[in-house]
N, C-alpha and C positions, 0 to 999 in steps of 0.2 A: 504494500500500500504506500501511496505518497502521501505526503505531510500537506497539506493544505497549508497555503503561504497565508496565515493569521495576523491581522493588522490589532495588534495589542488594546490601543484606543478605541479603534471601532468594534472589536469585539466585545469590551468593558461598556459599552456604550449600547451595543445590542442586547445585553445582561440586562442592562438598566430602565431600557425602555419595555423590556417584558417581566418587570419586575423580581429578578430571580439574582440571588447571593452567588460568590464564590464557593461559599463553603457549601452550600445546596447542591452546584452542580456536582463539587469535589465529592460529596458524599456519595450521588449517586452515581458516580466514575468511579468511585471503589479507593480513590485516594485523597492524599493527601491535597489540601489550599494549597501552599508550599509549590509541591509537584502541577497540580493545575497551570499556576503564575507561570512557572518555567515554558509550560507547554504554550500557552497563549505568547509566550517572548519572544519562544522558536529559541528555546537556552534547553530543551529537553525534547525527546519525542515523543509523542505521546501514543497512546495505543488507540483500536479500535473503538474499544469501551470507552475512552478520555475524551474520543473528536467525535461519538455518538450522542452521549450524555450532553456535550457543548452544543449540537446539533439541534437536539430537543430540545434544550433551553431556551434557547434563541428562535427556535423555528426557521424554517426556510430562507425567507426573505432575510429575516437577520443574519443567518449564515451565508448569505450570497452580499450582506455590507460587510460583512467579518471579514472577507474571503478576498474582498475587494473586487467582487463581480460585479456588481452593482453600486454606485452610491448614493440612491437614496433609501432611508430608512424610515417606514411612514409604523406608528402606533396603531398595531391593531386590532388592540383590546378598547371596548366603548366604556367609555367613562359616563359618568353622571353628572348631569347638569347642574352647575354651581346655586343655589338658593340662594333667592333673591332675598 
């Protein structure tokens, strides 16, 4: 398998806009925060499970901003209308 070329910011940034922790995805990748960081830096390789788990997080579209396939990154989970 090849390593997916991970743009560190825009991956933390895909995290963020689908509301999901470091240590959430690391959990369900089987490791460590630590070891995740590394993989997102492209300072470590990561496995199957590591670039699967990051995959789900972020959902497709976020992974094609991550990935730098694309770059726009549109929210799209529907939020609730501010009260007036």
């Amino acid at each position: 398998m090849t390593r997916p070329n991970l743009t560190p910011h825009r991956c933390k940034a895909a995290l963020h806009l689908r509301r999901k922790t470091m240590p959430l995805v690391a959990r369900q990748a089987g490791v460590s925060v630590r070891h995740l960081v590394y993989v997102i830096a492209g300072q470590r390789p990561g496995s199957q499970r590591v670039y699967q788990a990051l995959r789900d997080a972020i959902g497709p579209d976020g992974w094609l901003f991550a990935t730098g396939q694309t770059h726009l990154l549109a929210d799209e989970q529907p939020h609730a209308a501010p009260r007036a």
